[in-house]
LUMVOKOL-310221 format. One record per residue: residue number from 1; residue in one letter; z, x, y of N, C-alpha, C in turn. Coordinates in steps of 0.2 Angstrom, whole numbers. Atoms other than C-alpha are relative to their C-alpha. Example, Ala and Ser with C-alpha at 12.3 -4.5 7.8 and 13.67 -1.06 7.14 Angstrom:
% LUMVOKOL-310221
  vexvo  gulo   n_pz   n_px   n_py  ca_pz  ca_px  ca_py   c_pz   c_px   c_py
      1     a      0      4     -6     39     62    -22      0      4      6
      2     s     -1     -4     -6     36     68     -5      3     -4      5
END
This chain:
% LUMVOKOL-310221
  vexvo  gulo   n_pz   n_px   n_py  ca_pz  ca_px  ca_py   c_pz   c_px   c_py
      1     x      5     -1      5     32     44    -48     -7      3      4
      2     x      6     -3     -3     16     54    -47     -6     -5     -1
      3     x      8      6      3     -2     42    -47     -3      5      4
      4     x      6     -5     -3    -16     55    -46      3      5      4
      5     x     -2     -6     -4     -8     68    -38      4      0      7
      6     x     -3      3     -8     -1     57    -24      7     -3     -4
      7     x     -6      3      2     19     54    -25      0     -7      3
      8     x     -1      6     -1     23     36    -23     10     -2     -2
      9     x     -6      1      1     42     32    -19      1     -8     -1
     10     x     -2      5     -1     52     17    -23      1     -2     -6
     11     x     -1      4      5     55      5    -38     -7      0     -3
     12     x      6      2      2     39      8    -45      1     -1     -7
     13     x     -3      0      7     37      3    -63     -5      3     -3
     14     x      6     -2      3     20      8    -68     -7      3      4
     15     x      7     -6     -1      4     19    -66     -3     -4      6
     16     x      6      4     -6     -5      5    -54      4     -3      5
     17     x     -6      4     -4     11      3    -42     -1     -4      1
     18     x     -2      4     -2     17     -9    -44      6      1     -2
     19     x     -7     -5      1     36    -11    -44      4     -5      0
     20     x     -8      5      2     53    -20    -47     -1     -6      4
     21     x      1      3     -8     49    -31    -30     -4     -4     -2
     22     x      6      2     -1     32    -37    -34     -6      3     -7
     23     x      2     -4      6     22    -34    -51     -4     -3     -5
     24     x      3      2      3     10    -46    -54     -7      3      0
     25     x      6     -5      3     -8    -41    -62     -2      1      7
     26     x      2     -3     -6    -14    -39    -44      5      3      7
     27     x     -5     -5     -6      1    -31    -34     -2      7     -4
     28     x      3     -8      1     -9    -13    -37     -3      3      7
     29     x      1     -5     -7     -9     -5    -20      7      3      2
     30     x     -5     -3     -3      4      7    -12     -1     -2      8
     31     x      2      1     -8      5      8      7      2      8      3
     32     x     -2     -2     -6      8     23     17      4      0      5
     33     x     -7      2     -4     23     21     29     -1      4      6
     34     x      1     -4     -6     18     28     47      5      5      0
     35     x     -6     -2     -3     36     32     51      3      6     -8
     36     x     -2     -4      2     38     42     35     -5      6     -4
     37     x     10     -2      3     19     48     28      3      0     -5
     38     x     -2     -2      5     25     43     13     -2     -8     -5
     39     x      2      4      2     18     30     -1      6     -4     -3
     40     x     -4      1      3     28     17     -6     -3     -8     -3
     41     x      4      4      4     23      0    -18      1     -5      6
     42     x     -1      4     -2     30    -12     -5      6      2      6
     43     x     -6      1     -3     40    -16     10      8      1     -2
     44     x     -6     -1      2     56    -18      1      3      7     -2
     45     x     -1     -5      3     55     -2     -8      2      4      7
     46     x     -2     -5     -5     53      7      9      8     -2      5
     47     x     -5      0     -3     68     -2     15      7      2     -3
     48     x     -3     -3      3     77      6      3      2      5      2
     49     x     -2     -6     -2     77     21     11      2      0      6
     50     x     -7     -1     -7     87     17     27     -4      0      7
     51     x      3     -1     -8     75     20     42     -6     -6     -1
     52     x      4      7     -2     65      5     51    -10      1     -2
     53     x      6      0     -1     47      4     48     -4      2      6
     54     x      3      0     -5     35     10     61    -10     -3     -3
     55     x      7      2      1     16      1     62     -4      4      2
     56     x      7     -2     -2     -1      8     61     -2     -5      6
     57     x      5      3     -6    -10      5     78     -8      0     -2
     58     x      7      0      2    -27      0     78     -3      8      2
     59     x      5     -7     -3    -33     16     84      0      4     -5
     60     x      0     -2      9    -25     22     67     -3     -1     -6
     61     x      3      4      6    -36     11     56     -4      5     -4
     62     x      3     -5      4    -46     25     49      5      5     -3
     63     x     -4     -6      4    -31     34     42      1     -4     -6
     64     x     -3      3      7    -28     32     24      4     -1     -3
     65     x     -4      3      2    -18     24     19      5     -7     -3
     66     x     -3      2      4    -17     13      6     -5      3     -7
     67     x      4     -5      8    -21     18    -14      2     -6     -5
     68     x      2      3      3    -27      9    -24      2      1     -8
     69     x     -3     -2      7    -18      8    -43     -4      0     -4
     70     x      4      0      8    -32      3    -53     -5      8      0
     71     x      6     -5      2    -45     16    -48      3      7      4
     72     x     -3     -7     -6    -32     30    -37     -3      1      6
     73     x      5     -2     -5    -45     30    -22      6     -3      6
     74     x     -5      2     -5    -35     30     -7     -7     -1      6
     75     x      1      4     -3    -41     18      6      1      1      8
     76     x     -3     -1     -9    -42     20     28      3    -10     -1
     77     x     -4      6     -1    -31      5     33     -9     -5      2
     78     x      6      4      1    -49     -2     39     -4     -3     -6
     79     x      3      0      6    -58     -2     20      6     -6     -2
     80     x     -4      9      4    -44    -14     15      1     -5      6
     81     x     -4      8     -4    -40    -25     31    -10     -3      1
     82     x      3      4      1    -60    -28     28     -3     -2     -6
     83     x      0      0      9    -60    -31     10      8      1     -4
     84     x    -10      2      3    -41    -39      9      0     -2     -8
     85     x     -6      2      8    -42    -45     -9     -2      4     -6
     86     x      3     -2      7    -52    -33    -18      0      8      2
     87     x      6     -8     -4    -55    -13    -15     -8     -1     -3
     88     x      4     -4      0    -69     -7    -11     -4      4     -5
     89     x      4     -6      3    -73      6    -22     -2     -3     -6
     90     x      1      4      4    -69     -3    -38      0     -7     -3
     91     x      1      6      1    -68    -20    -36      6     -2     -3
     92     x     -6      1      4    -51    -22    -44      1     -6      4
     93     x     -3      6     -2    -43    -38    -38      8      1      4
     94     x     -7      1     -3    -27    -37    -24      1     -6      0
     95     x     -3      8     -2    -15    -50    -21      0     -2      8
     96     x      3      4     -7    -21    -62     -7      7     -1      4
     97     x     -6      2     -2     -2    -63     -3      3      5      5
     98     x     -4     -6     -7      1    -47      5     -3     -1      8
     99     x      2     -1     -7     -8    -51     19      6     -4      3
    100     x    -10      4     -2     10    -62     23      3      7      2
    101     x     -5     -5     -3     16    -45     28     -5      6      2
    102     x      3     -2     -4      1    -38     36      5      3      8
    103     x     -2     -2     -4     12    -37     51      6      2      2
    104     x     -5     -5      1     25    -28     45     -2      8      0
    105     x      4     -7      1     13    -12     42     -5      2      6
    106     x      6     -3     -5     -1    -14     55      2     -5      7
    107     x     -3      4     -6      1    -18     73    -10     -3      1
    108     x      6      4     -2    -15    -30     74      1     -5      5
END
C-alpha cells in the first residue's frame, strides 16, 4: 500500500498503517526496516518476508524512519524514541505498547 507517496509493505489494512497484527485506534506508525529500507506496520509483517531484522544503531537515530499514519510525516528514529507515545508534529496518540519491542528495531 501507498500512504503519501511512501510504500508500506505487509498486512496493512488501512490508510494509517495499521495491519492484520495490530490495529488498534493508536497502532499508526510504520517502521523502516534497516536490513531492507523498506516500511512495514509491524515486526510480524517484516517477518513475513523471510530475512532477519537488522537494528538501528544509535549513531543511526537521525535517520527517518518511522511514519506516522495520522498526519504521514516521517519521523528520525530520535523524534519518536523522545516522544514514544505521541508524534511530534501532530500530536496523534501512539500505542505505549510498542515500546515492548523497541529492541527488536533499535539497538539501544
Amino acid at each position: 500500500m501507498f500512504i503519501n507517496g511512501i510504500q508500506v509493505k505487509g498486512q496493512v489494512i488501512d490508510e494509517q498503517t495499521r495491519c492484520s497484527h495490530y490495529h488498534t485506534q493508536h497502532d499508526i506508525i510504520a517502521i523502516k526496516f534497516k536490513c531492507c529500507n523498506t516500511y512495514h506496520p509491524c515486526y510480524k509483517c517484516h517477518q513475513e518476508t523471510g530475512h532477519a531484522i537488522e537494528r538501528w544503531k544509535p549513531a543511526e537515530f537521525n535517520e527517518e524512519a518511522i511514519l506516522c499514519g495520522a498526519c504521514k510525516t516521517e519521523l528520525t528514529i530520535n523524534e519518536y524514541l523522545h516522544s514514544p507515545h505521541q508524534c511530534p508534529n501532530c500530536h496523534a496518540s501512539f500505542n505505549p505498547g510498542c515500546e515492548l519491542h523497541h529492541h527488536l528495531y533499535f539497538a539501544l
